[in-house]
C-alpha positions as a Markdown table, in Angstrom:
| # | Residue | x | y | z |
|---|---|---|---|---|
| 1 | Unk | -2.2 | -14.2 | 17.9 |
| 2 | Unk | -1.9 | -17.8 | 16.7 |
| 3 | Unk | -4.9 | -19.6 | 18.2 |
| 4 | Unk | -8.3 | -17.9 | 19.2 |
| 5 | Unk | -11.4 | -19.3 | 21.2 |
| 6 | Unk | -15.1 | -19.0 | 20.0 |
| 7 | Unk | -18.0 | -20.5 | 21.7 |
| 8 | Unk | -20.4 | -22.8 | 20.3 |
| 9 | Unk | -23.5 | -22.1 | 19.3 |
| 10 | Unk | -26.2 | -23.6 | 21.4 |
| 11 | Unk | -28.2 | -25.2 | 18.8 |
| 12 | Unk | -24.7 | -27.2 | 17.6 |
| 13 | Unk | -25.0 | -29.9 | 19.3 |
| 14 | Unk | -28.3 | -30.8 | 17.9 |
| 15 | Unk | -27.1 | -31.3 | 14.6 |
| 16 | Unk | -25.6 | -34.2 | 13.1 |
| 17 | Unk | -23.1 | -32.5 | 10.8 |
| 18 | Unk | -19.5 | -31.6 | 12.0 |
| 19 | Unk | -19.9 | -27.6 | 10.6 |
| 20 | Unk | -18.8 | -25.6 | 13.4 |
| 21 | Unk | -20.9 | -22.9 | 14.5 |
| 22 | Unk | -20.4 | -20.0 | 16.7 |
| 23 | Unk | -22.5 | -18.3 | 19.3 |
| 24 | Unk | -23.9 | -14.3 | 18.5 |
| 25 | Unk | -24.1 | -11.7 | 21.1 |
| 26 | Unk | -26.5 | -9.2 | 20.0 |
| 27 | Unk | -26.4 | -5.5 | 21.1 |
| 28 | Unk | -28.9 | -3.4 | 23.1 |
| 29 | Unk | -29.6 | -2.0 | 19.6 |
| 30 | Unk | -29.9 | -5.3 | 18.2 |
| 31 | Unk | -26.7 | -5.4 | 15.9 |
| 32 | Unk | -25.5 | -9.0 | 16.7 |
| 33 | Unk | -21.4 | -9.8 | 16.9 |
| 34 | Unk | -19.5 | -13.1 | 16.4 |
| 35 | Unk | -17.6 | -13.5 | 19.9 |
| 36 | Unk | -14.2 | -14.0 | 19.4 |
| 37 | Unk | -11.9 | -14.4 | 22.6 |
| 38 | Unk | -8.0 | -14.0 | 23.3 |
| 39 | Unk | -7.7 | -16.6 | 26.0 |
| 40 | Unk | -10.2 | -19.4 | 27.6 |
| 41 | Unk | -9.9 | -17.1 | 30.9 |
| 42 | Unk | -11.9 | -14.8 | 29.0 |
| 43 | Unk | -14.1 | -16.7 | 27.1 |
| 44 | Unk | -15.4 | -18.4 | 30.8 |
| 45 | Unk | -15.7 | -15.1 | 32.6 |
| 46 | Unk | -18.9 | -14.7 | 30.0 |
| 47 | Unk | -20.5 | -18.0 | 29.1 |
| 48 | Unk | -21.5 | -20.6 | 31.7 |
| 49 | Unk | -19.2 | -23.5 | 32.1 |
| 50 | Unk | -20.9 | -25.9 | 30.3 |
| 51 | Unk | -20.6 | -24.2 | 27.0 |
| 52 | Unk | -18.4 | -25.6 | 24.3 |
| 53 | Unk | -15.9 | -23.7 | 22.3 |
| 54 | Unk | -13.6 | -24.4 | 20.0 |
| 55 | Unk | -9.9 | -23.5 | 19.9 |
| 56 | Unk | -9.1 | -22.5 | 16.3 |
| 57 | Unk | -6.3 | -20.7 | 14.2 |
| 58 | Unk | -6.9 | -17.4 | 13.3 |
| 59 | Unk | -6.6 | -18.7 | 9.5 |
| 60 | Unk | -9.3 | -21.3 | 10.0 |
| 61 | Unk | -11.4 | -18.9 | 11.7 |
| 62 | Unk | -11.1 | -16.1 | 8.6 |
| 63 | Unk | -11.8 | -18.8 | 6.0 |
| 64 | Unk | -15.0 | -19.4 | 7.0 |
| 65 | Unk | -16.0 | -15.8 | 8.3 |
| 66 | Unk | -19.5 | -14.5 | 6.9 |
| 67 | Unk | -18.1 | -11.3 | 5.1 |
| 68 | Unk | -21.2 | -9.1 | 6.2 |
| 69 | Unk | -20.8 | -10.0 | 10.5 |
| 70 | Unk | -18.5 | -8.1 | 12.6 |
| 71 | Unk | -16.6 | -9.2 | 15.5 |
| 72 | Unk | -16.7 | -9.0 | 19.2 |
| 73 | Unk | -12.9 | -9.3 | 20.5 |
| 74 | Unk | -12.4 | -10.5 | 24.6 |
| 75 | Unk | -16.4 | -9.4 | 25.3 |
| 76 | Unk | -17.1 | -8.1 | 28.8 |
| 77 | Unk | -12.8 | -7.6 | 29.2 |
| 78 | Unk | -11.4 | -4.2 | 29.9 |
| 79 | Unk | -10.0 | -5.1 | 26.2 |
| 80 | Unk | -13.4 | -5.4 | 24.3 |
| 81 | Unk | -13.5 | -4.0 | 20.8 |
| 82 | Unk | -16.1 | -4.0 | 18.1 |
| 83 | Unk | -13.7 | -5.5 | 14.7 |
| 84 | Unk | -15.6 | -5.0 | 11.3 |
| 85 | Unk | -15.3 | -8.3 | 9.2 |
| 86 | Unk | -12.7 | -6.8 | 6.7 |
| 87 | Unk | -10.4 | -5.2 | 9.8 |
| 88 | Unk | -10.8 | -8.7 | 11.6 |
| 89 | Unk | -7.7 | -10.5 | 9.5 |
| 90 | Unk | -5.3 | -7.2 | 11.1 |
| 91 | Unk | -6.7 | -7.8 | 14.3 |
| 92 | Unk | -6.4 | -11.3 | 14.2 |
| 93 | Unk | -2.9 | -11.2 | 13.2 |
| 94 | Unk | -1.7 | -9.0 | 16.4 |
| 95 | Unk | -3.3 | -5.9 | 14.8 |
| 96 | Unk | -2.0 | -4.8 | 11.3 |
| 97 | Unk | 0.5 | -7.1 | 9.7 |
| 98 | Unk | 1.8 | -9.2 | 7.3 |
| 99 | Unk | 0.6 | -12.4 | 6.3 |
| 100 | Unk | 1.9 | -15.2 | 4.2 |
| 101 | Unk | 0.0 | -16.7 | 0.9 |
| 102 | Unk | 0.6 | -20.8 | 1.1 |
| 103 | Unk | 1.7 | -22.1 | -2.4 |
| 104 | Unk | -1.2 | -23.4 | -4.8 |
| 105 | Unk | -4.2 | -20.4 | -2.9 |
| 106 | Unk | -6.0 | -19.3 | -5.8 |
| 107 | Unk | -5.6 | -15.4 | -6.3 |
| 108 | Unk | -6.9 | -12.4 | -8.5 |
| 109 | Unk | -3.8 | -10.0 | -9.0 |
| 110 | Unk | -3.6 | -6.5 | -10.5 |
| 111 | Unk | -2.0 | -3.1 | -10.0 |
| 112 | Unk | -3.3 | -0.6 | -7.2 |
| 113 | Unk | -6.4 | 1.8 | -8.0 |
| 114 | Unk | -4.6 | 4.2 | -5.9 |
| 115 | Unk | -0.7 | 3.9 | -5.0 |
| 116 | Unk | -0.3 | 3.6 | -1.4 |
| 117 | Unk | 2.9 | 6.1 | -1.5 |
| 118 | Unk | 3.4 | 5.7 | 2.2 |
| 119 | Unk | 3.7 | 2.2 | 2.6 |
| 120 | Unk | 5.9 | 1.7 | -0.4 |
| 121 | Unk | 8.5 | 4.0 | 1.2 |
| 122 | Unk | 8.2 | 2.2 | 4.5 |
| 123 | Unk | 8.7 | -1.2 | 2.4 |
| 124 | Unk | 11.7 | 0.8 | 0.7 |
| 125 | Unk | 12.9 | 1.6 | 4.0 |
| 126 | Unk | 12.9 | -1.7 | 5.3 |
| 127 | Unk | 14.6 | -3.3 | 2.4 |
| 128 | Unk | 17.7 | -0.8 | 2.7 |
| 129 | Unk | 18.1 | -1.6 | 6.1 |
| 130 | Unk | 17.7 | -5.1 | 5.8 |
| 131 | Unk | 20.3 | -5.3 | 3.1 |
| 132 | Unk | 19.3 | -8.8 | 2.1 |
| 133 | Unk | 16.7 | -7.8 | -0.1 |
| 134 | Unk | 17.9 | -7.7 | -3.7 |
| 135 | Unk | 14.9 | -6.0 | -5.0 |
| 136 | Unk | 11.0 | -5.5 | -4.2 |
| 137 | Unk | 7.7 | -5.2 | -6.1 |
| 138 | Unk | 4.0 | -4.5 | -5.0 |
| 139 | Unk | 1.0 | -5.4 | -6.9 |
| 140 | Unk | -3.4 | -5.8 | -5.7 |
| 141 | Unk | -4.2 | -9.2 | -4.7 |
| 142 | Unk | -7.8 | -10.5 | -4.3 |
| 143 | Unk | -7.4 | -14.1 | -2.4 |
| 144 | Unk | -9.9 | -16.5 | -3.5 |
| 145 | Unk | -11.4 | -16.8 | 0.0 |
| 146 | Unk | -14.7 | -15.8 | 2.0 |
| 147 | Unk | -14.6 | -12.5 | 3.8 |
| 148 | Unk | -11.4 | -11.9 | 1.7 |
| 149 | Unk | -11.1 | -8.3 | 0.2 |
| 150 | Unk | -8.4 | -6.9 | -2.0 |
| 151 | Unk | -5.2 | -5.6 | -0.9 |
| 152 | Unk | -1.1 | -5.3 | -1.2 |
| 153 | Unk | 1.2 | -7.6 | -1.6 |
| 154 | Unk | 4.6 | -6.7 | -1.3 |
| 155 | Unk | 7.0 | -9.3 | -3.2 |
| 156 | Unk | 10.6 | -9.8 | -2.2 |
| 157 | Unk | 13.9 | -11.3 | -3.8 |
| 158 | Unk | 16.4 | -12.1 | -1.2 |
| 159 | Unk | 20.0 | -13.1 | -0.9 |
| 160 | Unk | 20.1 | -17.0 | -0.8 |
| 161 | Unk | 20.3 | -17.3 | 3.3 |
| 162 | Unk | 18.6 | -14.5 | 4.1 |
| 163 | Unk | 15.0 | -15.2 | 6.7 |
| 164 | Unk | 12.1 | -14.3 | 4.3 |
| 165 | Unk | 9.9 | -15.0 | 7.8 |
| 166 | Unk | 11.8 | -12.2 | 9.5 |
| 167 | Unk | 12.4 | -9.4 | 6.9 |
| 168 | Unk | 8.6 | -10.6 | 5.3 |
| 169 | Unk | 7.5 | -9.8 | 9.1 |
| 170 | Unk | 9.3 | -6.2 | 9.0 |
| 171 | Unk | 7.9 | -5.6 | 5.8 |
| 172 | Unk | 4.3 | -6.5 | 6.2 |
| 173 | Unk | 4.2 | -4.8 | 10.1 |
| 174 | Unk | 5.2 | -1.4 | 8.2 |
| 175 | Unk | 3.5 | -1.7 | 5.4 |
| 176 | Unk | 0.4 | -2.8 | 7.2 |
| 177 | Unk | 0.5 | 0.4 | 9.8 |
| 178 | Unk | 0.7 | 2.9 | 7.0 |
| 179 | Unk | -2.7 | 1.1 | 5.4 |
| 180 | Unk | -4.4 | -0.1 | 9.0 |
| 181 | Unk | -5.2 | -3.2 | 7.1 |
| 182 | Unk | -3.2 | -6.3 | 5.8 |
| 183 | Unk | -0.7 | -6.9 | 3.9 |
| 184 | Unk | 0.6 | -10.1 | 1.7 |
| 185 | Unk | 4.6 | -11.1 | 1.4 |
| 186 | Unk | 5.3 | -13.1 | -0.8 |
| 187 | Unk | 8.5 | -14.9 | -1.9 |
| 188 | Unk | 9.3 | -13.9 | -5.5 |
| 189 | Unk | 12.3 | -16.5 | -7.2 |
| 190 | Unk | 12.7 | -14.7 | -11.1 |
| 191 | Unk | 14.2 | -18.2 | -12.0 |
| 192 | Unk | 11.0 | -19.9 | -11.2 |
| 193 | Unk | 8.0 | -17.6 | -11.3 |
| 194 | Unk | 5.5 | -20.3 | -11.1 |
| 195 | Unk | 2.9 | -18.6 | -8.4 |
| 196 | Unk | 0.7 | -15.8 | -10.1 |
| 197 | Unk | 1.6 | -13.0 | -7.8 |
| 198 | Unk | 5.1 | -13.4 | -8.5 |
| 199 | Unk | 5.0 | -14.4 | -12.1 |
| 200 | Unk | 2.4 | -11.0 | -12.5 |
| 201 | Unk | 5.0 | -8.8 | -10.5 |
| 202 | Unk | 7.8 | -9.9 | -12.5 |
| 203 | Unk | 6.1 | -9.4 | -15.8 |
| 204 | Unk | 4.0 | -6.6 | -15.2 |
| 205 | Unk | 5.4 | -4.2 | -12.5 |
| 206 | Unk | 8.8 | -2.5 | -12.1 |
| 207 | Unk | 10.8 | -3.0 | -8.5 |
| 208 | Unk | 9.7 | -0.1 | -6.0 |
| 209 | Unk | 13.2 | -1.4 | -4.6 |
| 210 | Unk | 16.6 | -2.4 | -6.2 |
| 211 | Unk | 19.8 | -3.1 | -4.4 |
């Protein structure tokens, strides 16, 4: 999903500053949930009318997420789920999926603890079918970010016209089902490694495909 809606908090509009911030629901036991709704439809079938929300990017939203508050997705809907903080980027995204890194994001990169063997031969997969992709690496990413935790990134070099957005898409949904979690793609260009996760895959890793 591309855009979410989150009610105010009550109190906002009592403060001068522009910092948005969202209303809680709390559980009968007291655990209390950011709400995070799919549609405004949804969002009014739960608050009263006059409560203000704001329509935000999923991206926005995750960059300012407290890392230790879970998620309430389409409350009181025949759709609502309980997200933890560090699912809620999958969710966000349409449920487990790829996601992009924008040029200049400050990141921590590093090989796996663990190898995750399944995904790799999904991304394998994917690549051979694609036939675009010239060759593949994977490496551990830690986005400089709040709420962000580490995970894979998949890097790709492709044929000069191929559609990084499509084949990334392929890649990360696969990738992403085999770990329930996110995934990075990234574009790697050997003749001008300037972003650390490509310049670290290039230098430090060996392809997990090759054309």
């Amino acid at each position: 999903m591309e855009t979410v809606f989150v009610p105010r908090s009550s109190e906002e509009a009592t403060r001068a500053d522009e910092e948005f911030r969202p209303a809680w629901i709390s559980s009968p036991e007291g655990v209390h949930y950011i709400p995070v709704f799919t549609s405004i439809e949804r969002l009014d079938a739960l608050f009263p009318a006059e409560t203000g929300y704001m329509q935000i990017s999923a991206d926005d939203l995750l960059s300012g997420w407290p890392a230790e508050v879970d998620a309430v997705i389409d409350a009181a809907s025949p759709d609502e789920r309980i997200v933890e903080a560090e699912g809620l980027a999958a969710e966000l995204g349409g449920g487990p999926g790829p996601r992009t890194v924008p040029a200049g994001t400050r990141v921590a990169v590093g090989d796996p603890v663990e190898e995750p063997t399944a995904a790799l031969r999904a991304v394998e997969r994917v690549c051979r079918a694609a036939g675009a992709v010239v060759t593949a690496y994977r490496a551990q990413v830690a986005i400089d970010a709040p709420g962000e935790r580490p995970h894979l990134a998949i890097g790709i070099v492709l044929d000069p016209d191929a559609d990084f957005g499509e084949i990334a898409k392929q890649i990360g949904d696969v990738a992403a089902a085999e770990l329930a979690g996110p995934v990075s793609v990234v574009p790697v260009d050997p003749a001008a490694p300037e972003e650390a996760i490509a310049s670290y895959m290039l230098a430090e890793t060996h392809p997990i495909f090759a054309r």
